[in-house]
N, C-alpha and C positions, 0 to 999 in steps of 0.2 A: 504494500500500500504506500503511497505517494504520503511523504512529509510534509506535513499543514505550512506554509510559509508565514513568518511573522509578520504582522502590519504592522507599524509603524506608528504613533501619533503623528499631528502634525505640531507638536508641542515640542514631541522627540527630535523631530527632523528639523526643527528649527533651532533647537540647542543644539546640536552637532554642524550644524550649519555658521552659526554664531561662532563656534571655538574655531572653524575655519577662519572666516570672514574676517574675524575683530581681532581672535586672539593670535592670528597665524601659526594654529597647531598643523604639524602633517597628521595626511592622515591615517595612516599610523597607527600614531599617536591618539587617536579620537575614537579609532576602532578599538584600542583596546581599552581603554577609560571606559566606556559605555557600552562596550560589547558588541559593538554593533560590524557587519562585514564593510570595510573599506569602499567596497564598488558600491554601493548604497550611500556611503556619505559623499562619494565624488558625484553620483546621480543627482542626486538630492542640491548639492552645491551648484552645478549647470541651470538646475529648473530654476533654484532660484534667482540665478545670474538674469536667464533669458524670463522669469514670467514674475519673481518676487514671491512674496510668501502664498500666493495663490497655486503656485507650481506644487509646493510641498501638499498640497489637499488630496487627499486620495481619488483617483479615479476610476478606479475600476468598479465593475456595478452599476455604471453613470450611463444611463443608455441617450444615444443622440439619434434626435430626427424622431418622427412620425413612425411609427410601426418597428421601433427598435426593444431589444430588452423584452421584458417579463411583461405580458397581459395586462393592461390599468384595469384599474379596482374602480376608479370612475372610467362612467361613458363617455366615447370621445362626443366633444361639442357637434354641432349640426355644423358646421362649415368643415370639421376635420373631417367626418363621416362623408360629406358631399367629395371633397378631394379623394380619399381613398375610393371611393366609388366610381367615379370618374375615371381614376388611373385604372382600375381593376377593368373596366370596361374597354379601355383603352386597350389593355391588352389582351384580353379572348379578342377584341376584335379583328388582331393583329394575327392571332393564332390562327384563329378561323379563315383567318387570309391564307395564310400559311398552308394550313391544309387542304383548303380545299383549289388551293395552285398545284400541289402534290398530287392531288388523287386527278385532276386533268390532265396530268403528264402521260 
């Protein structure tokens, strides 16, 4: 069986972040203080370079876009249901093109 991987806070990743940034610890040196794997606190250091402490938030779980991720629990609104519906038509339309281009061959 596959090893649970640790998360991380973003509490964690911001202190380990910090002794980079301010205190100029390698890191090393930071992996072993807090136990944490080295390639994590150099990740973790880039995101925040390039996005600020909003990088360090965890994503995974985070579904994007219309019809991503786990089922909503609420019903989608009357305009999100009209788009999906739309596209959904959109495509049997395309299918139905499709085959019945095939079966006239």
């Amino acid at each position: 069986m596959a090893e649970k991987k640790k998360t991380y806070t973003v509490e964690e990743k911001r202190i380990a972040v910090e002794l980079y940034t301010r205190d100029g610890l390698p890191f090393r040196e930071i992996a072993r203080e807090l136990h944490i794997p080295r390639t994590n606190i150099r990740h973790w250091v880039r995101l925040y370079e390039r996005e600020g402490l909003e990088g360090l938030e965890e994503k995974r779980g985070k579904a994007r876009g219309l019809h991503k991720g786990r089922k909503r629990k609420d019903p989608l609104s009357l305009e999100e249901e009209l788009v999906r519906l739309r596209a959904e038509n959109e495509y049997l339309k395309k299918l139905w093109e499709l085959q019945r281009g095939k079966s006239q061959k």
